[in-house]
C-alpha positions in Angstrom: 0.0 0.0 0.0 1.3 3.4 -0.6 2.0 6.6 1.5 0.4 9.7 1.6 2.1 12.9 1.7 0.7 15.9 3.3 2.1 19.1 3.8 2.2 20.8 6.6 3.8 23.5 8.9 6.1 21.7 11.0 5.9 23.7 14.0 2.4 23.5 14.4 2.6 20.3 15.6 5.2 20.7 17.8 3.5 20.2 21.8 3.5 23.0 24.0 5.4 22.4 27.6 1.6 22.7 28.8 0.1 20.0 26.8 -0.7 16.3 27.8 1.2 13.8 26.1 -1.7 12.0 24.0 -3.1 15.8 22.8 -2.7 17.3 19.7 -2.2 21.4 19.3 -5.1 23.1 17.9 -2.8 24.5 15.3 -2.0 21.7 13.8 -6.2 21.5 12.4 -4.9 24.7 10.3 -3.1 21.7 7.9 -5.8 19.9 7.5 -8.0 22.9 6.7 -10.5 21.2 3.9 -12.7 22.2 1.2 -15.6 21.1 -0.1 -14.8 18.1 2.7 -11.7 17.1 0.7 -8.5 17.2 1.8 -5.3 17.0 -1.2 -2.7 14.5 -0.6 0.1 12.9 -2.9 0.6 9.4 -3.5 4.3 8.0 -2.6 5.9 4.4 -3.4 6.1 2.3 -0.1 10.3 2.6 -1.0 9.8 6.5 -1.3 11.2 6.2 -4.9 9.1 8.7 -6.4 9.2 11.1 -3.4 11.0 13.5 -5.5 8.3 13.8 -7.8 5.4 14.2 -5.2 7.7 17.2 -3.3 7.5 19.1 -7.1 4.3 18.5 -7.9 3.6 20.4 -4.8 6.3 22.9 -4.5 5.7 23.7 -8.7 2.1 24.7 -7.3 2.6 27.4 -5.6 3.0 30.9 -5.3 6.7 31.9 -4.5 9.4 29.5 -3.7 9.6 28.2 -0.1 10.9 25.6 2.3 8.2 22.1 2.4 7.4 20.4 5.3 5.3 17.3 4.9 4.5 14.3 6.7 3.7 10.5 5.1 0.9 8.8 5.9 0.6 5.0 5.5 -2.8 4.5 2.9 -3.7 1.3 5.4 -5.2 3.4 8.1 -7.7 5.1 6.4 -9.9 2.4 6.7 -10.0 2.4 10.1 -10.6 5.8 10.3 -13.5 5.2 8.3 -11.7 7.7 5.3 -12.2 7.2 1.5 -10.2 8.4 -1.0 -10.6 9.1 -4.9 -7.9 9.7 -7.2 -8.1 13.2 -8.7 -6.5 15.7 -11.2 -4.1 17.8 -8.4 -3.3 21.7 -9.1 0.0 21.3 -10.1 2.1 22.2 -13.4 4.1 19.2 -12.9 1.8 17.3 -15.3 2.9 13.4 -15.0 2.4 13.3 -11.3 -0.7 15.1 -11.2 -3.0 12.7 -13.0 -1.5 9.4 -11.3 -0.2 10.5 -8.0 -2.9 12.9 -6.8 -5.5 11.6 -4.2 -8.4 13.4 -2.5 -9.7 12.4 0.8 -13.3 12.3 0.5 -16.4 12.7 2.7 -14.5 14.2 5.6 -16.4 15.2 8.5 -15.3 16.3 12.0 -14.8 13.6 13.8 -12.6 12.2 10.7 -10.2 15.3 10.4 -9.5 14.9 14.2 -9.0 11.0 14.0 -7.0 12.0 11.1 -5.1 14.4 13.0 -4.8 11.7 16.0 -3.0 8.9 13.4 -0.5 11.9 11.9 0.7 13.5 15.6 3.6 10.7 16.4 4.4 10.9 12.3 7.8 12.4 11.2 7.5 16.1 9.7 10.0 15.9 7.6 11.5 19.7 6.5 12.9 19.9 2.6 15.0 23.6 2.4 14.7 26.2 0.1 17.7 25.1 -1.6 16.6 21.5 -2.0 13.0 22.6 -3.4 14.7 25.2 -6.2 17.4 22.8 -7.5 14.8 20.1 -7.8 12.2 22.7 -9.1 14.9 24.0 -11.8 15.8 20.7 -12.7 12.4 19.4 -13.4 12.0 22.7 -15.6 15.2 22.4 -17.1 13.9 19.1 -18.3 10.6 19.8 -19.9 8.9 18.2 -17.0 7.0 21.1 -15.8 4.2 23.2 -17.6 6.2 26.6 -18.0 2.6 28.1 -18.9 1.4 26.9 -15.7 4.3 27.8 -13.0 2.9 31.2 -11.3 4.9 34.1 -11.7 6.3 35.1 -8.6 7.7 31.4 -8.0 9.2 31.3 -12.2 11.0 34.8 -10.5 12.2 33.0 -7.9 13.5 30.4 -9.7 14.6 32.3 -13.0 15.4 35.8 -11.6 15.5 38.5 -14.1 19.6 39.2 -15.7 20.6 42.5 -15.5 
């Protein structure tokens, strides 16, 4: 069964000195914010071996070029949770990873997001730098595997800043 990336903000789920040891900071909710009761996540190998291409399908989505933090979910405990998923076209201009690696979580109530939130607390957040996500992000480019047409603006800056 595969993983399921999720990105999140690592230091949101980092426990206060004040909280209980089986609680969960309210903050951390904020990455698991849905809409329309769906909730994006990518699709990894069980060996991680297409990890790479999961962290720029994300990172080529958005808006300016930034550090990723994710976690990995294993696919097997979303039954129990009671948690279907569909796969779905993701927003992302990396365009062979979007149609086979994209999954929605589907139907999500409550009670779900917090169980959700329960099973992902004692996962790894895993932190990829700046540096990491531009030289994978340029390399990608560099080889035709991104949708130039379809990279925002601010983040192409980023990556290809003007010559003087």
């Amino acid at each position: 069964m595969a993983l399921l990336l999720r990105v999140v903000t690592k230091p949101k789920w980092a426990k206060p000195d004040w909280m209980k040891t089986d609680d969960i900071p309210a903050d951390a909710l904020t990455d698991l914010r849905s809409d329309e009761n769906k909730l994006s996540v990518w699709s990894v190998e069980p060996d991680q071996s297409d990890l790479d291409s999961a962290l720029i399908a994300v990172a080529s989505g958005r808006e300016h070029l930034d550090k990723l933090d994710y976690a990995l979910l294993d696919e097997q405990v979303l039954p129990a949770l009671a948690i279907e998923y569909a796969k779905s076209e993701g927003d992302s201009p990396y365009l062979a990873a979007k149609s086979t690696m994209h999954r929605d979580l589907i139907r999500l109530t409550v009670r779900k997001v917090a169980r959700l939130a329960e099973e992902m607390m004692p996962l790894e957040r895993v932190r990829v730098s700046e540096k990491e996500i531009k030289l994978k992000l340029l390399e990608a480019l560099r080889g035709g595997m991104l949708d130039r047409a379809r990279i925002k603006q601010k983040l192409l800056a980023d990556l290809e800043p003007p010559r003087s």
